[in-house]
C-alpha positions as a printed Julia matrix, in Angstrom:
75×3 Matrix{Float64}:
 -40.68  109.7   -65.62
 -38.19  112.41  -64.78
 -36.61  112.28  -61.19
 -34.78  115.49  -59.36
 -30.74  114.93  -58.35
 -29.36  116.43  -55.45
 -28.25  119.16  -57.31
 -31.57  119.87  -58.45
 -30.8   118.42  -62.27
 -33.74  116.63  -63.23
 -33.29  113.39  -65.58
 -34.87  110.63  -67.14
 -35.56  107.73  -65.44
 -37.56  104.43  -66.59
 -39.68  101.82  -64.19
 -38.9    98.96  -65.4
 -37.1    96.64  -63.39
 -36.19   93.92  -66.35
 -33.9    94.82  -69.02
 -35.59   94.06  -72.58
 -32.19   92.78  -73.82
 -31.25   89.93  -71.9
 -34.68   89.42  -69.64
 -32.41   89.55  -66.49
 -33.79   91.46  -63.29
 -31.51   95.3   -63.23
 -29.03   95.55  -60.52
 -26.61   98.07  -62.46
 -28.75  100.32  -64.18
 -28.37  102.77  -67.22
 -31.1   104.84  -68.83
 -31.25  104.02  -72.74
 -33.16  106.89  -74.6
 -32.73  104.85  -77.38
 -34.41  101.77  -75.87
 -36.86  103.72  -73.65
 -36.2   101.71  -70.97
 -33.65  101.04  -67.84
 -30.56   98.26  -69.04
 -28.26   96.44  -67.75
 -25.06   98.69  -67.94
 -23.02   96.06  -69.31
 -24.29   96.11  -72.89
 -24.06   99.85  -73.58
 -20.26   99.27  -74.3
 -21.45   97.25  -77.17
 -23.52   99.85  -78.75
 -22.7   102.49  -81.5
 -23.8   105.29  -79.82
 -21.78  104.8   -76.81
 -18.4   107.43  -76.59
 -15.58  104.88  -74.43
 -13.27  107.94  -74.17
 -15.97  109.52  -72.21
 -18.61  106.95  -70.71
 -21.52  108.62  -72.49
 -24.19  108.33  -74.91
 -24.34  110.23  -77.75
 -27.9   109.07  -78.51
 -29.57  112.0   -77.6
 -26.67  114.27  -78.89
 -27.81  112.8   -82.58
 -31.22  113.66  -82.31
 -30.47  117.22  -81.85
 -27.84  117.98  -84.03
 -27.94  115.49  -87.16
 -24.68  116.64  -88.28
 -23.56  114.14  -85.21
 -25.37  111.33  -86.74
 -23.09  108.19  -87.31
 -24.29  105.31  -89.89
 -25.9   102.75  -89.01
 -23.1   100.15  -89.64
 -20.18   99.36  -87.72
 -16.47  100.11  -89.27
């Protein structure tokens, strides 16, 4: 579902209003392409795909440009 800012940007948005990860109900919620569902913000910190510098994902960067890709392991 894509829903229109006040700036006229339009952006993803899911319905759900459980995250899949931990089963909780959403009261802080991020959009996870990845997922393809609404999460609780607090565990995109924990994934690979998520820049700290900036506070973004880079999930849908990668599947654009592969050259971005990153491994699938942790360092």
């Amino acid at each position: 579902m894509m829903i229109t800012l006040a700036g006229g940007r339009q952006v993803e948005d899911y319905e759900n209003m459980e995250c899949p990860l931990c089963g909780d109900e959403i009261h802080h919620a991020v959009v996870c392409r990845k997922i393809g569902a609404n999460i609780c913000d607090s565990h995109c910190r924990y994934c690979r795909h998520y820049l700290k510098v900036t506070q973004r994902c880079t999930y849908g960067w990668q599947r654009k440009n592969p050259a971005l890709q990153t491994p699938d392991f942790k360092h």
